[in-house]
Structures are given as C-alpha cells and as structure tokens.
N, C-alpha and C positions, 0 to 999 in steps of 0.2 A: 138051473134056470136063472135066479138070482145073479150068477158071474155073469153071464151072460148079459142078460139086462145091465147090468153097473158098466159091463166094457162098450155097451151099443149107448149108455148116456153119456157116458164118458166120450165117446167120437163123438154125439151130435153137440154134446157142449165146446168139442176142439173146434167142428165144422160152423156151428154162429161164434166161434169167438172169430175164427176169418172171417166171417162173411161180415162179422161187424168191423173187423179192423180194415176189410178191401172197401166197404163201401166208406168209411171213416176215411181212408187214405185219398179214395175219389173225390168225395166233396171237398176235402182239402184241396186237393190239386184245382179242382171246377174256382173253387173262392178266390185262388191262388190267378187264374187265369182271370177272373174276373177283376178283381183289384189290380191285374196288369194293363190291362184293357180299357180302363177308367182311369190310368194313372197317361194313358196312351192320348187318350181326349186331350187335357191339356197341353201335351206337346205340339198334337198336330192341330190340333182346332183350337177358334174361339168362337165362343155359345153365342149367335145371334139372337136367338128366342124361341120360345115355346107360341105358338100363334092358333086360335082355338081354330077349330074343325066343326062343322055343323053332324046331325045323326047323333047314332049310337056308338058304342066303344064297341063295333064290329070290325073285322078285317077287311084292313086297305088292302090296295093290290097294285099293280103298273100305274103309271104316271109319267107325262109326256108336256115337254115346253113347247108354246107356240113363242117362238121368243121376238117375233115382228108384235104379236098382243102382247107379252111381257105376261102369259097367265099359263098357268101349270094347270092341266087335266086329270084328276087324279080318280082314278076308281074305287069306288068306295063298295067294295063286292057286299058286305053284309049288310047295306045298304040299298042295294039294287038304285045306283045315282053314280053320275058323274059330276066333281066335283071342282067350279074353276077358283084358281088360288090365284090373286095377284101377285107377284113377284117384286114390284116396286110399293106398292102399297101395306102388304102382307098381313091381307084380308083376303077371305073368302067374298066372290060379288056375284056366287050365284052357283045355281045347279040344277042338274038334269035325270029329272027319275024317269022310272018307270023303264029301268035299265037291267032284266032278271041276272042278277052274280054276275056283274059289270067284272070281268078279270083284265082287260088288255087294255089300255087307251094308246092312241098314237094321233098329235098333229102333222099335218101337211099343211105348214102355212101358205106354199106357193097357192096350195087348189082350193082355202082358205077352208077346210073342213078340217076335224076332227073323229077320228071314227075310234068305236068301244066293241069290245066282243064281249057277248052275254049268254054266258053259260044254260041259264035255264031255257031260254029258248032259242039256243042253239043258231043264234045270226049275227051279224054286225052290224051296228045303229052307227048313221051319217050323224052329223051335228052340225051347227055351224054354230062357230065360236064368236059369234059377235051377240048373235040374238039369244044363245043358251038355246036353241031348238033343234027339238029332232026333223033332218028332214028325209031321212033312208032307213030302209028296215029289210038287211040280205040276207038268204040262209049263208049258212059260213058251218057246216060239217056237223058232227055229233057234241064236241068240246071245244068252242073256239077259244083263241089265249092271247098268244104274243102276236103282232106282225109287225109287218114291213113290207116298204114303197117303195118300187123303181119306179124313178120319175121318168126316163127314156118311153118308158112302154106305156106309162102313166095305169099302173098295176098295183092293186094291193093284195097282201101276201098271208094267209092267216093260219096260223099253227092250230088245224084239227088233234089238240091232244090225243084222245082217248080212241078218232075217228082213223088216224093211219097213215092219213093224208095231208096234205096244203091245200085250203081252199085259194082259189084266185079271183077276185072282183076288178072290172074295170070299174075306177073310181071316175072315169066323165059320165058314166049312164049307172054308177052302182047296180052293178047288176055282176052274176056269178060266170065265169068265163071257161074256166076251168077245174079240175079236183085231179091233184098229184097225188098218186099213191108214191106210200115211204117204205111201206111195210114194216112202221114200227112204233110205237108213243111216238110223239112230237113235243121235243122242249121247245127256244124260242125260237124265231127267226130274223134274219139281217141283210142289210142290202152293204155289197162291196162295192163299190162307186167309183174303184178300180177297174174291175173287170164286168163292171154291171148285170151282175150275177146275185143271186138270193142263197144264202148259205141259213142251212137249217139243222138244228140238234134233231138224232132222229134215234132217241135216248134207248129204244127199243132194241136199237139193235148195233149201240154205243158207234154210232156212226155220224158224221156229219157229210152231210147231204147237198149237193151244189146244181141249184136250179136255174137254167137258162130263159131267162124268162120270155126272150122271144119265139120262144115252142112251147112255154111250159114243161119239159121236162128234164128228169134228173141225164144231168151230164155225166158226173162223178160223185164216186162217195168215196169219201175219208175216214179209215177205221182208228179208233181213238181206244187208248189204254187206260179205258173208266168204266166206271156204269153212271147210269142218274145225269149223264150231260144235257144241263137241262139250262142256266143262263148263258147268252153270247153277245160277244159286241167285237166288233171288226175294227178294228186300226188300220185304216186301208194305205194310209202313205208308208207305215214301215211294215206293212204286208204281215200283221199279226191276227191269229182270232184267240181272243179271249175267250173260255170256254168254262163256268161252273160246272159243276158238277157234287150232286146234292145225294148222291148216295155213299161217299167216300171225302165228303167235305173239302175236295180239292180243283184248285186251279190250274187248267193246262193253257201252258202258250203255245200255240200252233203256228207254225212258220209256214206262210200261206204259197213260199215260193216252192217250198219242197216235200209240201205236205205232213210236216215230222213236229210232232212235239218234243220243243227243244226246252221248257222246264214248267216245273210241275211246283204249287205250291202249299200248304195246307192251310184252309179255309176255317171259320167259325164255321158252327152247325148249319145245316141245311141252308146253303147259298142260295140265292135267287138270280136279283137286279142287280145288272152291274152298269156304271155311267161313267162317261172318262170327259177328262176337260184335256182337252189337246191341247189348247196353248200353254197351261201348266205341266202339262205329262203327267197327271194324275189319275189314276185309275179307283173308283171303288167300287166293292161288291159287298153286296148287305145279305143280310143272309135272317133268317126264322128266329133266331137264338138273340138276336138282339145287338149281334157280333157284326162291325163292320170291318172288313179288309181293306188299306189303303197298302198302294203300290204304285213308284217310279217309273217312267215311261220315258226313255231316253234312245238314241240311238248308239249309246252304246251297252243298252240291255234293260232288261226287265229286273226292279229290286221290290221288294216289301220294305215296308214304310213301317206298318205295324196292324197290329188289331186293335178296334175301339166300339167300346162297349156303347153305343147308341140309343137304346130304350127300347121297349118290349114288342117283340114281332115287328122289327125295323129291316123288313126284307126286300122293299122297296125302296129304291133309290134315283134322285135326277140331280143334274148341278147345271146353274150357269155359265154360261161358255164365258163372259162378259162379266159379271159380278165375282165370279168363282165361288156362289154360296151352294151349300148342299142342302138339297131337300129330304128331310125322309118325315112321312108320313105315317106316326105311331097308335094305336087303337086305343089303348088305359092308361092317361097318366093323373093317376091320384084321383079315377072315375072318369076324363073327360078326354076327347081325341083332340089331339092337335097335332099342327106340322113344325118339326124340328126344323131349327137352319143354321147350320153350323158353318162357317169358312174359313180353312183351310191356312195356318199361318205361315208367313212368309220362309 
C-alpha cells in the first residue's frame, strides 16, 4: 500500500509541476502579448487625453456621433443614462437617465433624434439631442441592443438579442411596425446604403441575415465559418462586411459581391465595436480585454495594422470622420471613468 501511495504522489507532484509550468508559460505569453500591444500604442497613436466621465466605474456600452452637434451619445449601461460628450469642447454638457441597462445608442442627425435601447425594460427611448430629453418610449422585443436606420423607408432596425428577432419602428410616429423572426440570438445590425438593405448577425445560427426593408422580411441568409458573430460594420463602396465574432476572437471579411469570406483575422479577447474612418481606411474593433485591433482598408485589400492595448473593458468604440480622433469610453481608471481619445499618426 505504501508503494502505491509514493507512486500516486509521485504523479500528482509530475501533474502540478505541469500545471504550474503550463499556466507559468501562459501568463508569459498573456504579458508578452500585453507589452506588444502597448509598445503597438506608440506607433500607431498619439494619447489625446483622458477626459472625466460623470457616474459610477460601471460598464459603458455603444456610443454613437451626431457629428452636425459635434457630440458623442454614449450609454452608460451600469448607469442606466445616456451620456452626451462634446467632441470639440471634450466635456461632458449633459445627460439622460432614467434609461434601465441603456445598451445600444444610435444618432440620426437628419430626423434630429437620438434613440437608446434599454434592456431592463425591454424598449427604445426617442431623445432629442439639443434639449437632452426624452421624447419616446417603444416596446423594441425581449433584449433590445444594437440598431440601425434606413433613411429610404425612414425605419429603424433593433437587434432583439435574447428575443430571435428584429424589432422595426417607424421613427416619424415612433411607433412598432414590424418583428422579423431570425430564429436565432441576434448580434448587431447595419444598413448597406448600397443595396438599401439591413444586414444582421444572427449569431445563433452563425448566419448573417439580409433584410429588405421595404417588406420587412429576410431575403437571404449568409452562412458564416464562426460562432459568436456578434460585431458588424459594412464598407459599402468596396462591398465589404466586417464581422466580429466573439466566441473564437476573430475577424471575418465578407465579400458582399460573392457572399464568401475571403480573410479571417485573429482578434483580442471578446471583440465587440468596431468603427471605420473611410477617408483614412482605418478600421478598429475594440474588444472586452482591453485589446483594440487596428486594420488597413484599401482597395487593394484588407491588412492588420496591429493590436493596442486601450484600457480596461475598452469594448466600445467611435472615431471622427473629420478630426480622425478615437473615442473609447473606459469604466476604472485609477477609480474614476473617463473617455480616452487617441488619433491615429500619420
């Protein structure tokens, strides 16, 4: 019995000496990735500032430019508010509670509103961005999130996560129009301004999902080599869809002429928000881990720039079309929230 015992301590001391040397070799690597990422900042950015944030050190979420106001809508989910940033000024002049787990914001400066999707009760809150007021209050599904606008139909588009579906509101009478079943989670949604079509992640059932908005319903769907495709953003002149995907930390380019993903990229941890400056060809996608992705946008192809380490849960992301500054909106730095703005060197 004795041998026995000596050979069964003997294994479990071989089995934590790996377990100490694999996780030893992990955090290596993690530090090693980290220090690449941060060496990555200086190259491609210069640190505009740290600019404070009203609230608590809760989780930001979407964030959205009225760029005729020059002011950034930024949700502040743990917060239950929406929060407006000026952009020239680079102050906060104001904000909007009583917004339950605000997840989604999107401006329409043409229709001069601002609208937020709020979780806990399950609608989307009108706003108007001049006077910081609520002036609408729609059901919008079970889990409202991400959306998007076609101005053609003057429509908006609301990603029912958890619900299965697309909520639709006419935004001249805010009011519910439609509810697209997807049959499956729902990550974000986006309007192609090409083919004036609303294209949606329909992560459930690793599909992307293409909705004609003048019937409301699915035309086609596009089956995708992921799981978790959950951020999107649409390049409509070189016919691209940007696609996160947050269960395998990678980027797919989808070639929107042929339906085919022609390259795949790998991601920091749990991608989110991604925001592209078209006159630059810059792409970035922020991601949970603090990890931002920056990527080349050219026609004659898609490149990685690099990864850069951003600051803590920097999963949201916006940039100026016109300034070319990035915004990301971080929960705790050294106790207190603020918005980072970095841009981008020449």
């Amino acid at each position: 019995m004795k041998i026995i015992n000596a050979v069964v301590s003997r294994r479990i001391i071989v089995l934590l000496a790996c377990l100490t040397m694999a996780v030893a070799a992990w955090y290596e690597m993690a530090q090693s990735r980290a220090a690449e990422a941060t060496t990555n900042l200086t190259v491609l950015f210069q640190m505009v500032g740290d600019f404070p944030l009203p609230g608590g050190t809760t989780r930001w979420d979407y964030l959205s430019l009225d760029q005729d106001l020059g002011r950034i809508f930024i949700a502040h989910l743990g917060d239950s508010e929406v929060v407006a940033f000026d952009t020239a000024l680079k102050k906060v002049v104001g904000s909007i509670k009583d917004i339950g787990h605000v997840h989604g914001t999107l401006a329409i400066p043409q229709k001069q509103v601002v609208y937020a999707s709020a979780t806990q009760t399950d609608e989307v809150v009108a706003i108007n961005p001049m006077t910081l007021s609520i002036i609408a209050r729609v059901p919008a599904g079970v889990y409202p999130d991400g959306m998007a606008y076609a101005p053609k139909v003057g429509k908006l588009y609301i990603s029912d996560e958890n619900g299965d579906t697309e909520t639709v509101i006419d935004v001249s009478r805010n009011e519910r129009v439609a509810t697209i079943p997807l049959g499956g989670k729902v990550g974000n949604s986006q309007y192609d301004s090409v083919t004036q079509r609303i294209l949606v992640n329909v992560q459930g059932r690793q599909e992307l999902a293409i909705i004609d908005p003048t019937k409301d319903v699915v035309v086609e769907r596009i089956a995708l080599p992921t799981k978790g495709n959950h951020g999107l953003l649409i390049e409509a002149k070189r016919r691209l869809a940007f696609i996160a995907c947050e269960d395998d930390n990678m980027l797919l380019v989808l070639d929107l002429n042929t339906n085919r993903v022609v390259k795949r990229f790998p991601l920091g941890a749990e991608p989110d928000v991604l925001a592209y400056d078209e006159k630059l060809g810059k792409l970035y996608v922020a991601g949970e881990a603090g990890v931002m992705s920056v990527f080349s946008v050219t026609d004659s192809g898609v490149a990685k720039l690099g990864d850069v380490l951003v600051g803590p849960n920097a999963h949201a992301v916006a940039v100026d079309p016109v300034t070319h500054e990035v915004y990301l909106p971080l929960r705790d730095v050294g106790g207190v929230t603020v918005m980072r703005v970095l841009k981008p060197r020449p």
